[in-house]
C-alpha positions as CSV (number, residue, x, y, z in Angstrom):
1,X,15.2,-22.1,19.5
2,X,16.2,-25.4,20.7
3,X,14.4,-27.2,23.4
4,X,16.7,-30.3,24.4
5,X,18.1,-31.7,27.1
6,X,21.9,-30.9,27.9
7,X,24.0,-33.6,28.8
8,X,26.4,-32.6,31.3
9,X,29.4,-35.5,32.0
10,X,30.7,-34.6,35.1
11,X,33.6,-36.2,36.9
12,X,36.2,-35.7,40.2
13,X,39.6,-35.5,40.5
14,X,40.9,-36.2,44.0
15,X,44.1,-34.1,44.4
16,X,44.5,-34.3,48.3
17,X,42.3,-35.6,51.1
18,X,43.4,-32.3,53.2
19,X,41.5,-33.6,56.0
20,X,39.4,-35.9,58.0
21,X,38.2,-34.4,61.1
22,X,36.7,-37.3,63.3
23,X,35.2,-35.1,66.2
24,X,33.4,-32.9,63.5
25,X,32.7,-35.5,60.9
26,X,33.5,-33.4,57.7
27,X,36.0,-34.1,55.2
28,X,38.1,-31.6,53.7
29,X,39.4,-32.4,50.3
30,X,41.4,-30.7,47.5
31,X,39.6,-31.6,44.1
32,X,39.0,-30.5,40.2
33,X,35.6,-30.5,39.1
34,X,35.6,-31.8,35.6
35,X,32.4,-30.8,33.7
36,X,31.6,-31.4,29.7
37,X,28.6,-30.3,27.5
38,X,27.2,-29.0,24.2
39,X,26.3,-25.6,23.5
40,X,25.5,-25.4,19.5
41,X,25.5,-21.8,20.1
42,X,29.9,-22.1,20.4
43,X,30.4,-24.2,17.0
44,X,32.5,-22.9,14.3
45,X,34.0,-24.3,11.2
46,X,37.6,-24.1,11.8
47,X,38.2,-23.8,7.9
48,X,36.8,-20.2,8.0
49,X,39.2,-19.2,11.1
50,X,42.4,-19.7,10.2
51,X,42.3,-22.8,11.4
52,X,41.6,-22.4,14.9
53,X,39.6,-25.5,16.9
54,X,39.6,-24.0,20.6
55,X,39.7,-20.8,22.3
56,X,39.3,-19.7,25.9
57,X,37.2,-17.7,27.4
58,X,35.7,-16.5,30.4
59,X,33.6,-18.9,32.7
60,X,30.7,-15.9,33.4
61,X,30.4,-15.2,30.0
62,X,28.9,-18.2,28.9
63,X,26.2,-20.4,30.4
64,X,27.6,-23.2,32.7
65,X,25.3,-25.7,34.7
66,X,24.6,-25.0,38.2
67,X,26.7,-28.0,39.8
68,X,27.2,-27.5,43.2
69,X,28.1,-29.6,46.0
70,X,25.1,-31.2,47.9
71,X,26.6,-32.0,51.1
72,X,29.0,-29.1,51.4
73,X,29.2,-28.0,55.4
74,X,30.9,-24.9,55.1
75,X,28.7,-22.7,52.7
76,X,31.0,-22.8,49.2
77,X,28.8,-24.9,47.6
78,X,30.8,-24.3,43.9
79,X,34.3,-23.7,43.4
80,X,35.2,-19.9,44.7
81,X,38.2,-19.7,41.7
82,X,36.6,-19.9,38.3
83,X,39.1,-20.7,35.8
84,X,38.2,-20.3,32.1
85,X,36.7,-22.8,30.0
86,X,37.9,-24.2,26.9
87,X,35.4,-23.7,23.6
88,X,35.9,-26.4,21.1
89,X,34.7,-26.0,17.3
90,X,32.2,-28.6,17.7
91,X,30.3,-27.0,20.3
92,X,31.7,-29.0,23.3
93,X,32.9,-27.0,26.4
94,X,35.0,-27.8,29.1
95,X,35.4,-26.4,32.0
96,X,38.0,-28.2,35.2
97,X,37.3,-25.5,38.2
98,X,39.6,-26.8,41.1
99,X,38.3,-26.4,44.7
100,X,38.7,-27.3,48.6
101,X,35.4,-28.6,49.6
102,X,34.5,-29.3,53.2
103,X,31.9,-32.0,52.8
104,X,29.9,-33.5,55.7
105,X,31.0,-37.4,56.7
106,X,30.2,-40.3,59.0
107,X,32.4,-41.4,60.9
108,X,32.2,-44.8,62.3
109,X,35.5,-44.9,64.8
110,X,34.1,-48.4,66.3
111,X,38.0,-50.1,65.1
112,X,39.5,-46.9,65.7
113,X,42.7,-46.2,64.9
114,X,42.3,-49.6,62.6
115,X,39.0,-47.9,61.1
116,X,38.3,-47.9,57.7
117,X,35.8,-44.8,57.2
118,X,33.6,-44.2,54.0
119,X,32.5,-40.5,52.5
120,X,30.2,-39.1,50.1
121,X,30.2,-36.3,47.9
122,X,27.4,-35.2,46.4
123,X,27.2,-33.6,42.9
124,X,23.8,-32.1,41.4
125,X,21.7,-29.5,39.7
126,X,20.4,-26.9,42.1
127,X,17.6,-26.0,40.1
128,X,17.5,-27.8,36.5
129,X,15.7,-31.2,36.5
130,X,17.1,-34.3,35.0
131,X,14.8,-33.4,32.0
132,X,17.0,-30.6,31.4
133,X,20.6,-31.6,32.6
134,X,21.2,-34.7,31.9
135,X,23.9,-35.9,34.4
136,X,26.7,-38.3,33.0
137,X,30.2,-39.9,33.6
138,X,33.0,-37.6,32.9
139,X,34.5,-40.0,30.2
140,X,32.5,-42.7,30.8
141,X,34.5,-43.5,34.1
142,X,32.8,-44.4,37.4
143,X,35.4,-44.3,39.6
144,X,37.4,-40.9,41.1
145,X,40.1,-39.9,39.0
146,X,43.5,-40.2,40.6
147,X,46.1,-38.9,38.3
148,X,47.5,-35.9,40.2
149,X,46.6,-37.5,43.5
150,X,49.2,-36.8,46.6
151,X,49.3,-39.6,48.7
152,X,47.9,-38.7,52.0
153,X,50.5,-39.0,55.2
154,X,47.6,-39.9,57.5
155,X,44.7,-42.1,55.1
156,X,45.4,-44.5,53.0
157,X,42.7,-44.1,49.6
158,X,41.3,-47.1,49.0
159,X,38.5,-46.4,46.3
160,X,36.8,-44.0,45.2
161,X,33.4,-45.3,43.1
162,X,30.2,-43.1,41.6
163,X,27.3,-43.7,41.0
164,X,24.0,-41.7,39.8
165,X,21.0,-41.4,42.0
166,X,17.2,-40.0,40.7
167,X,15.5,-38.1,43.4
168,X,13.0,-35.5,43.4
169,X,14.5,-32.2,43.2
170,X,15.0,-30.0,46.2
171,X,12.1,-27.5,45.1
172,X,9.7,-30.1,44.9
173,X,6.4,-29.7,46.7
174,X,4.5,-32.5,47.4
175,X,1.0,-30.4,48.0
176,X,1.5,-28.9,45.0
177,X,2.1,-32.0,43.0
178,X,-0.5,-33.4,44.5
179,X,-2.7,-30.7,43.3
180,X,-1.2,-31.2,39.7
181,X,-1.7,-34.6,39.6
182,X,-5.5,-34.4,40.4
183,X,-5.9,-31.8,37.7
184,X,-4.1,-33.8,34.9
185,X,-4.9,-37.1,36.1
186,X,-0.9,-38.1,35.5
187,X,2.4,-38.9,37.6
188,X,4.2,-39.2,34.4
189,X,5.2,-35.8,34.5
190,X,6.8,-35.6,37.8
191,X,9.8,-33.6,37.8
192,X,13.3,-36.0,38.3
193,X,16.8,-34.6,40.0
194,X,20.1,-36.6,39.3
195,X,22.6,-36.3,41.8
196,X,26.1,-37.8,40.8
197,X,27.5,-39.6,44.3
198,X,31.0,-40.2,44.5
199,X,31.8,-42.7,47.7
200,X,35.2,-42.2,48.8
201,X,37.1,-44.8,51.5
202,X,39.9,-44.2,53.4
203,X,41.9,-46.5,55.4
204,X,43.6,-44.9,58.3
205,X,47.1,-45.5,58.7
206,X,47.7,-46.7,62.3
207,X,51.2,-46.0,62.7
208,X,51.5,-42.5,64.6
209,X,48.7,-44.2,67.3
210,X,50.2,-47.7,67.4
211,X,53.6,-45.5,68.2
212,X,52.2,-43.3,70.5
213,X,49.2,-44.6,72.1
214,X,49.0,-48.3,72.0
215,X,53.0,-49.2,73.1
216,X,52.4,-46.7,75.9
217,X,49.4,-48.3,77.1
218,X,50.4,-52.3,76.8
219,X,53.9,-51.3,78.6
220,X,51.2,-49.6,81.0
221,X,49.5,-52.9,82.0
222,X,52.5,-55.2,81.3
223,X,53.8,-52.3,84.4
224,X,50.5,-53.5,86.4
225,X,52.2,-56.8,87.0
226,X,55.1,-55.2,88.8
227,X,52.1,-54.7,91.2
228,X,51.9,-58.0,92.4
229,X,56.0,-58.7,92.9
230,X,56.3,-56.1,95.4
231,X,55.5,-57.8,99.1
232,X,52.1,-58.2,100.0
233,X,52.7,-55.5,103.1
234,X,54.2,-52.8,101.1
235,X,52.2,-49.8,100.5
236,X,54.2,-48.8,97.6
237,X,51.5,-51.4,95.5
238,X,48.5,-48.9,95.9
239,X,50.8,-46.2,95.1
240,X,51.6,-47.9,91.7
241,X,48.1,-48.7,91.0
242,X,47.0,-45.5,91.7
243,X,49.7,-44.1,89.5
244,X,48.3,-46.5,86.5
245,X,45.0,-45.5,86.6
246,X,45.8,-41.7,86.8
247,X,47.9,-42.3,84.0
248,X,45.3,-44.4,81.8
249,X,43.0,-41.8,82.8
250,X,45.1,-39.3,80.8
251,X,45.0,-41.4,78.0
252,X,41.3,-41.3,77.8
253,X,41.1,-38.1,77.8
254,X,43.6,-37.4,75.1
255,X,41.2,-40.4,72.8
256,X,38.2,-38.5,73.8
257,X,39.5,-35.2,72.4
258,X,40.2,-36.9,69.0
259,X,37.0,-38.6,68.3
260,X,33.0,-37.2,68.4
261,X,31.2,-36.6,71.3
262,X,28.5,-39.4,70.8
263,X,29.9,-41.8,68.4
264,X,27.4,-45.1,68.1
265,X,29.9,-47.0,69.2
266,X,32.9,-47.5,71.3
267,X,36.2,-47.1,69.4
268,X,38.5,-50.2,70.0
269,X,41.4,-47.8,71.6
270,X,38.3,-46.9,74.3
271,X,37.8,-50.5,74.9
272,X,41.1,-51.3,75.6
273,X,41.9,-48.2,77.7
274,X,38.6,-49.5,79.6
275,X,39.7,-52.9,80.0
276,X,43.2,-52.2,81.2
277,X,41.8,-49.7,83.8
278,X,39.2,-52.1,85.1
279,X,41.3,-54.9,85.0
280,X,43.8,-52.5,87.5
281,X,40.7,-51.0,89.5
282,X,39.9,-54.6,90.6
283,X,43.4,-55.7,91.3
284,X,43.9,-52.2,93.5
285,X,40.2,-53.5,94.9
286,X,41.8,-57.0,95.8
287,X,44.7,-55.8,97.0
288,X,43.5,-53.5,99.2
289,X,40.3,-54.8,100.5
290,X,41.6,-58.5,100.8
291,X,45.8,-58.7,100.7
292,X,46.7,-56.0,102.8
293,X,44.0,-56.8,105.0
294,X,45.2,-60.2,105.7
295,X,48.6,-59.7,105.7
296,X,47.4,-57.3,108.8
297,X,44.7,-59.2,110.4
298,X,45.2,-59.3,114.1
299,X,45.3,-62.8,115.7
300,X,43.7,-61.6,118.8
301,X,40.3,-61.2,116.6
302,X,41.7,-64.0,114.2
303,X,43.0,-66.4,116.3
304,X,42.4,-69.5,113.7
305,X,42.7,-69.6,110.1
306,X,40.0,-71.9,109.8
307,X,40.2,-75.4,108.1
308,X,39.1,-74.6,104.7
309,X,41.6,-71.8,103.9
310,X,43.7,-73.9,105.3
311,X,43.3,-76.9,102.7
312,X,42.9,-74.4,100.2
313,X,45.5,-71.8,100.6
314,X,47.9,-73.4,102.8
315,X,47.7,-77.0,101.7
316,X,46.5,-77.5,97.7
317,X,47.1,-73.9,96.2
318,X,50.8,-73.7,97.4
319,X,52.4,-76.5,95.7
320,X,50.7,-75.7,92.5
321,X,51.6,-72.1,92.6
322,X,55.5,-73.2,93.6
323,X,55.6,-71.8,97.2
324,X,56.3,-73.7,100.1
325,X,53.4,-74.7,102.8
326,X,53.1,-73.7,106.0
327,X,51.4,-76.4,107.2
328,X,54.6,-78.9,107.4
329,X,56.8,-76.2,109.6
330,X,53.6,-75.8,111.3
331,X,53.5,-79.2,112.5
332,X,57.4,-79.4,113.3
333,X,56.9,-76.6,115.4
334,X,53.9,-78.1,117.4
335,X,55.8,-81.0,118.0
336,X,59.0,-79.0,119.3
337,X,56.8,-77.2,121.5
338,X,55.1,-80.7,122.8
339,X,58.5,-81.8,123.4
340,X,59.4,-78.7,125.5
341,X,56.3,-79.1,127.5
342,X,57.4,-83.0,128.2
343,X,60.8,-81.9,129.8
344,X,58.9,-79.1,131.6
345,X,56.4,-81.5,133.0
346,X,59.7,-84.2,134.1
347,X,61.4,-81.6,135.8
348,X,58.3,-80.6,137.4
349,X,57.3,-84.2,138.9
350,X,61.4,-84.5,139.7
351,X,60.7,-82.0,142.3
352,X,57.7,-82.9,143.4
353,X,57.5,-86.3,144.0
354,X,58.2,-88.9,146.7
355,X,61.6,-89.0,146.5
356,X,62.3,-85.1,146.9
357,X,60.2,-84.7,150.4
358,X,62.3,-83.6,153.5
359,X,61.6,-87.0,154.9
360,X,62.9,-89.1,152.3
361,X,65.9,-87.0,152.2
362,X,65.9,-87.4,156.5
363,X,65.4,-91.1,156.1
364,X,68.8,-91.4,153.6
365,X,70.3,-89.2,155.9
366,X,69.6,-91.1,159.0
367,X,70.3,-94.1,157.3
368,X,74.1,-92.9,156.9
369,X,74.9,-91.8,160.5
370,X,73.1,-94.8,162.2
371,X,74.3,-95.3,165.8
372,X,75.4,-91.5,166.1
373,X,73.0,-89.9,168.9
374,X,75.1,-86.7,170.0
375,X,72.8,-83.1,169.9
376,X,75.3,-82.1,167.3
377,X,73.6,-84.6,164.9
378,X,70.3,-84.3,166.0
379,X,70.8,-80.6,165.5
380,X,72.5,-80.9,161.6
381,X,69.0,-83.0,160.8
382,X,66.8,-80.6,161.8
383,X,68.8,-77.5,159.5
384,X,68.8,-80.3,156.7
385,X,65.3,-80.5,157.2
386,X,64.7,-76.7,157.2
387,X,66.9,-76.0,154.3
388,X,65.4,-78.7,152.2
389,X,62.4,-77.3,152.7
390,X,63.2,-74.1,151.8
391,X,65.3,-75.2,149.0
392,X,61.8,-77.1,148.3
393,X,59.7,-74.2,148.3
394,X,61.9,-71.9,146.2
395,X,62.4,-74.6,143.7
396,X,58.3,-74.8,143.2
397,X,58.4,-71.0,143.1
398,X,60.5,-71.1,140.1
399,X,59.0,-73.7,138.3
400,X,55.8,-71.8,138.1
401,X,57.5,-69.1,137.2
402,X,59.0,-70.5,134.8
403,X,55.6,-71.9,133.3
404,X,54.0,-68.3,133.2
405,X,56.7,-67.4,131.0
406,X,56.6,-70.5,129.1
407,X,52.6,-70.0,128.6
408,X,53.4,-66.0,127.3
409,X,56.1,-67.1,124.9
410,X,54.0,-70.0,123.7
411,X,51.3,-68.0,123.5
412,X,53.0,-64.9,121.4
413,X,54.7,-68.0,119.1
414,X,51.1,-69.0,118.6
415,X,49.7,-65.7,117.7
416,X,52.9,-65.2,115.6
417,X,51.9,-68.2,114.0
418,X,48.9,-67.8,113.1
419,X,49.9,-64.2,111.9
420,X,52.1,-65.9,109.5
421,X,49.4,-68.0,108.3
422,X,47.6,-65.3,107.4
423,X,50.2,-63.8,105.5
424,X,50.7,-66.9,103.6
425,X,47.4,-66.7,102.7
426,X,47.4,-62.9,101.5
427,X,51.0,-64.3,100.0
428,X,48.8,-67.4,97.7
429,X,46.0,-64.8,97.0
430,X,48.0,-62.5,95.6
431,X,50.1,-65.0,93.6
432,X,46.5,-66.3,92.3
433,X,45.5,-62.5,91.5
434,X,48.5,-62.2,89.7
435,X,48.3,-65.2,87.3
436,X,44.7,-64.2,86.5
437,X,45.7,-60.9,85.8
438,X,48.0,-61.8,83.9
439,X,45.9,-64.5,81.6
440,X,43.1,-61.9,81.6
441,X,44.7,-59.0,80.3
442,X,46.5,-61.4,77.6
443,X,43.8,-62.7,76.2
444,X,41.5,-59.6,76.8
445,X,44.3,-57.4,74.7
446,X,44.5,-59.7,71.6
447,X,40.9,-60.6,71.6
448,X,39.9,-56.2,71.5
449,X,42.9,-55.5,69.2
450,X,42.7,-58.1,66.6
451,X,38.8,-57.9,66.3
452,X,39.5,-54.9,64.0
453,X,39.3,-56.7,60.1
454,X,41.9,-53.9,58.5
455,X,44.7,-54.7,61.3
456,X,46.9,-57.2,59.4
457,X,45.8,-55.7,55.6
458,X,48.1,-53.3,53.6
459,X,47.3,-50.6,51.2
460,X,49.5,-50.6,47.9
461,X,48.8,-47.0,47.1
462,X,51.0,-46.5,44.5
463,X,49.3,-49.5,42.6
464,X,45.6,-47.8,43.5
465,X,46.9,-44.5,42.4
466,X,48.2,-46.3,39.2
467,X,44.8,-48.2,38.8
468,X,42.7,-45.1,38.7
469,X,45.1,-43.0,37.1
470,X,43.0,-41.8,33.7
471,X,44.6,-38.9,32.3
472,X,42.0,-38.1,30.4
473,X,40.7,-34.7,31.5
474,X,40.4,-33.5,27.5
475,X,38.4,-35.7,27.0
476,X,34.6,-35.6,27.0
């Protein structure tokens, strides 16, 4: 009766990454188990059996070690199929059980879809000790064999390293070791677990959400510009921004169905979903708590734009922003208007001065039929007199009319005026909204998109699947 310690070489074959679900955080993979060990109990001399250096036989009748998988999520632990293992005249067995494991993963989706996320599976003893299972590299290789591996259309494997961990074992009491160890007076004894750990990183290929997701969603705030070339009256500009963030809306809630429910940190397709729907909340805010209102302001309450808006939006921003300024028209217009007033004021004192009185006119008149006495003269100077004063009169009457409706039109061109100026202004506000926007959301875009450090690398798999390609599965 022997009392040594088995070594048991145990390696993993990845066959297919089935897969990776992100809002669950469990990997589901297709892979052989490839286990080795002596059993003296299984060696023959071939010599004395025709010959004969292997046979198969069936895995429960012989002893196998208990190898299970630590981090298993689903409750198969082992493989379910148990495939025969192969007894070699030397005593060596092998025995390459395939299985679907659903193993439990982080997942970091901070660069998500650019991500880059990184597995474990865990390979142990359940209940022997590393002082009676030895645990070792199936062929002395570290790495995750890739031989019969089909290339995933989704992840990209990237590598696929082991190594071997000591730990207690899972049935180890600490009260009762504790109670050991003051008995015997020794640690040295202390039962050891090995645990094999076989890291497995995968590099998500972004295609499918590049495609699908992040086109959709620059065209989507490249469309946010149209926004500001509509007029700066037209309602149809809160009816597009409204439209853009009901539609980036939907786009967050198709990300949020595909990722966890409290990741630990913002996935980069969140940030830039964020950032194109704040950046079009605040231009709906602008544009409607500032553009529409003062393309509509009412001159009555607003009957200056006063002096600084005007050096700012009607003077300096205009020229830089190629539009024309109001204030040059402005001033033509004033003078016009003074002009008008001038002639007005003329034709006014033409009426009313000295030379337009009924006695003047009498005078002249008098002056023409000098020496003529007869009634019939005397009587023509006194209707001349009558009718210039009424002719007087009506001609005053007219005048002032004429001024009331002068003050009314001048007044409605003012209020027009200053109306216009006001739209001008909304017109320059909106031009400057739109050239921030437009800076903004460029530079905001490239800075979230390229932080992610996997966006401009490429996976070779063929030359990875050929690099870690051992074909060596008969081998111990």
């Amino acid at each position: 009766m022997r009392n040594e310690t088995v070594e048991v070489k145990v390696g993993l074959a990845m066959i297919q990454i089935v897969q990776l679900d992100e809002k669950y955080q469990r990997l589901k993979s297709n892979v052989w188990l490839m286990m080795s060990w002596y059993d003296y109990r299984f060696a023959w001399n071939p010599n004395e059996f025709a010959g004969i250096e292997s046979i198969n036989i069936a895995a429960h009748k012989i002893w196998k070690p208990d190898i299970v998988v630590m981090n298993n999520v689903d409750g198969e632990f082992e493989a379910i199929w148990k495939p025969n293992t192969i007894l070699h005249s030397d005593g060596r067995v092998l025995w390459i059980p395939p299985a679907i494991f659903k193993t439990s993963c982080e997942i970091d989706v901070r660069y998500f879809p650019f991500d880059q996320q990184t597995c474990h599976m865990d390979l142990g003893s359940w209940t022997y000790t590393h002082n009676q299972v030895e645990l070792q590299f199936y062929g002395n290789q570290t790495n995750i064999d890739l031989s019969d591996y089909v290339a995933s259309g989704v992840w990209d494997f990237v590598e696929g390293p082991g190594d071997l961990r000591l730990d207690k074992p899972l049935h180890y009491d600490d009260r009762f070791e504790a109670s050991s160890t003051h008995r015997r007076g020794s640690v040295s004894n202390r039962p050891i677990a090995a645990r094999l750990t076989f890291k497995i990183v995968l590099r998500r290929k972004p295609l499918f959400y590049i495609t699908n997701i992040i086109i959709p969603c620059v065209l989507i705030a490249i469309l946010g510009i149209c926004v500001f070339c509509l007029p700066t009256d037209a309602g149809e500009k809160i009816t597009l921004s409204i439209s853009i963030l009901v539609t980036l809306v939907v786009y967050m809630i198709l990300v949020s169905k595909m990722l966890p429910a409290g990741p630990k940190s913002i996935p980069l397709l969140s940030q830039f979903l964020l950032f194109t729907f704040a950046m079009t909340f605040l231009a709906l805010c602008i544009t409607a708590a500032v553009i529409i209102n003062l393309n509509h302001r009412n001159p009555k309450a607003h009957p200056t734009v006063p002096s600084w808006i005007q050096g700012t939006f009607m003077n300096w921003l205009p020229p830089a922003l190629r539009l024309q300024s109001q204030l040059k028209s402005r001033t033509e217009e004033v003078q016009a208007e003074n002009t008008s007033g001038s002639e007005a004021s003329t034709l006014e004192d033409g009426f009313n001065g000295p030379e337009s009185t009924p006695q003047t006119c009498r005078s002249w008149w008098q002056g023409e039929i000098v020496g003529k006495s007869n009634c019939t003269i005397c009587n023509q100077l006194e209707s001349a007199d009558i009718l210039l004063v009424n002719i007087n009169r009506n001609l005053n009457t007219i005048i002032k009319s004429v001024e009331r409706i002068t003050k009314h039109v001048t007044a409605e061109e003012k209020e027009k005026q200053v109306q216009e100026d006001w739209k001008h202004v909304a017109s320059v506000i909106d031009r400057v909204q739109l050239i921030i926007f437009i800076c903004v959301t460029a530079c905001g875009t490239l800075i979230i998109l390229f932080s992610a450090p996997y966006i401009f690398s490429n996976i070779d798999q063929s030359s990875i699947i050929n690099k870690f390609s051992y074909n060596n599965r008969g081998l111990p």
